[in-house]
VOKOLTI-711436 format. One record per residue (C-alpha): residue in one letter; x, y, z. Coordinates in steps of 0.25 Angstrom, whole numbers, padded with zeros to 4 digits, always signed. Layout:
BEGIN
AXYZ ...
end
This chain:
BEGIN
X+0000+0000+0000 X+0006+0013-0003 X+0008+0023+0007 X+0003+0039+0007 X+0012+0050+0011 X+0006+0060+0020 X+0015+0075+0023 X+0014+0080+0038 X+0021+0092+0039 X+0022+0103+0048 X+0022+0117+0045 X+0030+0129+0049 X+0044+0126+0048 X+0042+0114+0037 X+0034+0117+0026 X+0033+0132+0030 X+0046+0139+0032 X+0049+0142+0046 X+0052+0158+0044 X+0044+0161+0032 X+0033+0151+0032 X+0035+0147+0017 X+0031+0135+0011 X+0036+0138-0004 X+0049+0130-0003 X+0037+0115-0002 X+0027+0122-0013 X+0034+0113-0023 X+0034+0099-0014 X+0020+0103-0008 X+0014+0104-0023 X+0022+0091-0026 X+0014+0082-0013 X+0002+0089-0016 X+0003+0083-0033 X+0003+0070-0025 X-0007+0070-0017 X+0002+0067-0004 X-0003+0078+0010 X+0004+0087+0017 X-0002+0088+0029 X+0001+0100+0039 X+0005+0096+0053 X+0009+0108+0060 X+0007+0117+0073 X-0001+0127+0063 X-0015+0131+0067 X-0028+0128+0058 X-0028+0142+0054 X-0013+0142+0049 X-0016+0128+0042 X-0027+0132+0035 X-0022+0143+0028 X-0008+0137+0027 X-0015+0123+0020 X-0021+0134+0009 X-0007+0141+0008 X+0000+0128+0006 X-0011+0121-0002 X-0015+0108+0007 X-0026+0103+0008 X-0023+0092+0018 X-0025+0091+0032 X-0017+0098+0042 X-0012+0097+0056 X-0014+0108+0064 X-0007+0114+0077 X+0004+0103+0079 X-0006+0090+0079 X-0016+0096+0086 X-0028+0095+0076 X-0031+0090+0060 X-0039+0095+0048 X-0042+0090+0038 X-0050+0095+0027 X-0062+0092+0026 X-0065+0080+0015 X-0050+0078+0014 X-0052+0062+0019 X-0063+0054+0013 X-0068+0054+0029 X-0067+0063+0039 X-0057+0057+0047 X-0062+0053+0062 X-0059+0061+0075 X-0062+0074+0066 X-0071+0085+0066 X-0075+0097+0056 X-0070+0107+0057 X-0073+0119+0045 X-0066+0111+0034 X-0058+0101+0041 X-0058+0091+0048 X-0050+0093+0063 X-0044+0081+0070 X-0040+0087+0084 X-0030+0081+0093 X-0029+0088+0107 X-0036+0101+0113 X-0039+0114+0109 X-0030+0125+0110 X-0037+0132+0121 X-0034+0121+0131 X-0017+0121+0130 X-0019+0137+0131 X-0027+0134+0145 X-0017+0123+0148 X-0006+0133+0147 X-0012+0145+0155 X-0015+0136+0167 X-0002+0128+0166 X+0010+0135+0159 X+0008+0152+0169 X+0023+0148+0170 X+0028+0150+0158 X+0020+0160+0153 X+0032+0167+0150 X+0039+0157+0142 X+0029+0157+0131 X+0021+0164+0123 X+0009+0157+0118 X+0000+0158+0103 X-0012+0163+0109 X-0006+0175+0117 X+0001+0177+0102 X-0004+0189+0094 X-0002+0188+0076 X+0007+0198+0078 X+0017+0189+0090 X+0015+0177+0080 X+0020+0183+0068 X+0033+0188+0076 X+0035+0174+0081 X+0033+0166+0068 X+0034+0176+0057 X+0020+0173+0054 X+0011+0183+0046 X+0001+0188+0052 X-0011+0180+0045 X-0004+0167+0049 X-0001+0171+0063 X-0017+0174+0066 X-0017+0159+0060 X-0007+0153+0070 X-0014+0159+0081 X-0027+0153+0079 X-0024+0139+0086 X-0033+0129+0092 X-0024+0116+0098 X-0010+0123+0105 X-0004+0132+0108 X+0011+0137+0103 X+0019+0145+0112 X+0031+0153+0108 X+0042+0148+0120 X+0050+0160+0126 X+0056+0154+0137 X+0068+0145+0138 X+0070+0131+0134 X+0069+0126+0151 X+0057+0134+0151 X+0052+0128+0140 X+0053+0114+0143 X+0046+0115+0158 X+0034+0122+0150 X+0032+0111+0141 X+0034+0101+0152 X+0023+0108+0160 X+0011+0108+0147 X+0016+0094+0146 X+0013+0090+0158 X+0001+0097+0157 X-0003+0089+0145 X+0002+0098+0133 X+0009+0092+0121 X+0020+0105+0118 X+0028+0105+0105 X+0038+0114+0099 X+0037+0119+0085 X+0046+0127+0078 X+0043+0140+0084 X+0031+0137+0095 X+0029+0128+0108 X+0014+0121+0105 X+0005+0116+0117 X-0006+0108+0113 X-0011+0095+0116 X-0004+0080+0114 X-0005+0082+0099 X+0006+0082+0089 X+0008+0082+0073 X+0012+0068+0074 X-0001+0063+0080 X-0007+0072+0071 X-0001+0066+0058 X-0004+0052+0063 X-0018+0053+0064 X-0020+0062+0050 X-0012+0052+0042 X-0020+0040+0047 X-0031+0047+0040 X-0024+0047+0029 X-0022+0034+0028 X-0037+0031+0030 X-0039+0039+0018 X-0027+0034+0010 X-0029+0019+0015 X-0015+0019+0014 X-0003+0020+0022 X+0003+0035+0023 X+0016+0039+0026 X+0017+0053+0036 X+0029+0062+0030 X+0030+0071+0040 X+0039+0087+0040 X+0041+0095+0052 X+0052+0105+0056 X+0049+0105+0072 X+0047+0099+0086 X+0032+0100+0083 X+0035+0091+0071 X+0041+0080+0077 X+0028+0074+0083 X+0023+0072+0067 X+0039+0070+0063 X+0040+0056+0072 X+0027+0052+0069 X+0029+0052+0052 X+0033+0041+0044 X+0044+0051+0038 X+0047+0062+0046 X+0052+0075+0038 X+0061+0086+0048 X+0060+0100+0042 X+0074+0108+0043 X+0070+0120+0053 X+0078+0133+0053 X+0075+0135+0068 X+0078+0121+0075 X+0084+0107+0073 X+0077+0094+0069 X+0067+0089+0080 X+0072+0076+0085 X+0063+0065+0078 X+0060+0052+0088 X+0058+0043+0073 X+0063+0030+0066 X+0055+0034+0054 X+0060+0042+0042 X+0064+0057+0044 X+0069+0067+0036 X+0077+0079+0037 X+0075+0091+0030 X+0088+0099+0025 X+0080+0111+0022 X+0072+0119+0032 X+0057+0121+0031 X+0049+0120+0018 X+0062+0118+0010 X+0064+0105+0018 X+0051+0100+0018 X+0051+0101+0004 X+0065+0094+0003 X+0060+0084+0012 X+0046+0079+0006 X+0053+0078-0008 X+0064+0069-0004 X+0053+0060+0004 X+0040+0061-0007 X+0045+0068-0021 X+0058+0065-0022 X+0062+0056-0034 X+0072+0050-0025 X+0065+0044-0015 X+0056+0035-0024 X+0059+0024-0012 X+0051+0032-0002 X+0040+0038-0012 X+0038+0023-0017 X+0031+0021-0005 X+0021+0032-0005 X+0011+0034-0014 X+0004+0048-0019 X-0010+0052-0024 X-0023+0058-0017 X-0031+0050-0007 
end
């Protein structure tokens, strides 16, 4: 039986340039996955509002994963069945996976008074702070603001600090993971997780096998990274690799950002000189 490739990817610092937020350098490789038929699938710490828009941008039209694992959509009519454990919501349908973000926001102002001084969270954050923090414009900051499942925080204390403040929303049942830029508290959800369950439901629609390709850059990543048949590690200008905890296939980029997402998905799927690995996978719609 022929397997299906599927593309997990994460977004800022991957596919979109960690300064300047371009994806030009992957237009040609996108337009290449998209001629057969094989999805990219967003799985990122982006909120609905920055997806939605983003998915037009870009051209997808497939599901994405919003707020690092947190919740699904799919667009409506995009399987045969609406998958179970879903609702409506609009035009998509929403797999959630832990509580709203109202809940971590109560869960930090009862437990975290301490370190109020050590952080600086998104919903005290006005457009105009976000866009000096992340270079954002101001329409997509008012975009990354509107969150519903965690909570970022923007770390100013030191590292010690740091480390007894995630211990403490730890112990007080948060999950916290590190992106490229923000520390997330949200509940015990991750991309992996998140990628596990949306590919078996490809794989009820396919009947067939799929095979998880999955790109990330970050520590935010590496939930999805172990958890992919073939893990992809996107060169970052701001840090080193994550440590990956994998046997399975990973890959290093030699480029940073879009430029090395590109280098990397042709080498593994378009690449001429790889017909041992492409053999294996077939492409075509569902």
């Amino acid at each position: 039986m022929t397997t299906r490739p599927l593309i997990f990817t994460d977004i800022d610092g991957t596919l979109l340039d960690h300064y300047d937020y371009s994806f030009s350098h992957a237009i040609d490789v996108i337009e290449a996955l998209n001629e057969r038929h094989i999805p990219i699938i967003a799985n990122t710490s982006k909120t609905f509002a920055e997806m939605e828009k983003l998915q037009q941008t870009i051209g997808f039209n497939s599901p994405f994963i919003s707020e690092n694992g947190a919740v699904i959509y799919i667009p409506i009519g995009y399987f045969d069945q609406q998958p179970q454990d879903t609702f409506t919501q609009g035009y998509y349908w929403v797999k959630e996976f832990c509580q709203p973000r109202t809940y971590w926001l109560e869960l930090l102002t009862e437990h975290a008074p301490a370190f109020d001084d050590d952080f600086i969270g998104f919903s005290t954050l006005s457009v105009e702070a976000l866009c000096e923090v992340t270079d954002l414009s101001p329409d997509n900051a008012k975009l990354a603001l509107i969150r519903h499942y965690g909570e970022p925080l923007l770390w100013q204390g030191d590292e010690a600090s740091k480390q007894a403040f995630i211990a403490l929303m730890t112990g007080v049942g948060a999950q916290m993971l590190q992106g490229g830029r923000f520390l997330h508290v949200g509940g015990d959800t991750d991309k992996g997780k998140a990628m596990k369950w949306l590919a078996d439901v490809y794989v009820k629609q396919y009947h067939a096998p799929v095979i998880t390709i999955a790109l990330g850059d970050s520590g935010n990543d590496t939930a999805m990274l172990e958890a992919a048949d073939i893990a992809i590690q996107i060169k970052s200008p701001v840090h080193d690799f994550p440590v990956l905890a994998t046997k399975k296939q990973s890959i290093k980029s030699s480029l940073y950002g879009p430029k090395g997402w590109a280098e990397c998905i042709t080498q593994t799927l378009l690449s001429s000189s790889d017909e041992s690995q492409k053999n294996q996978l077939t492409f075509g719609g569902a």
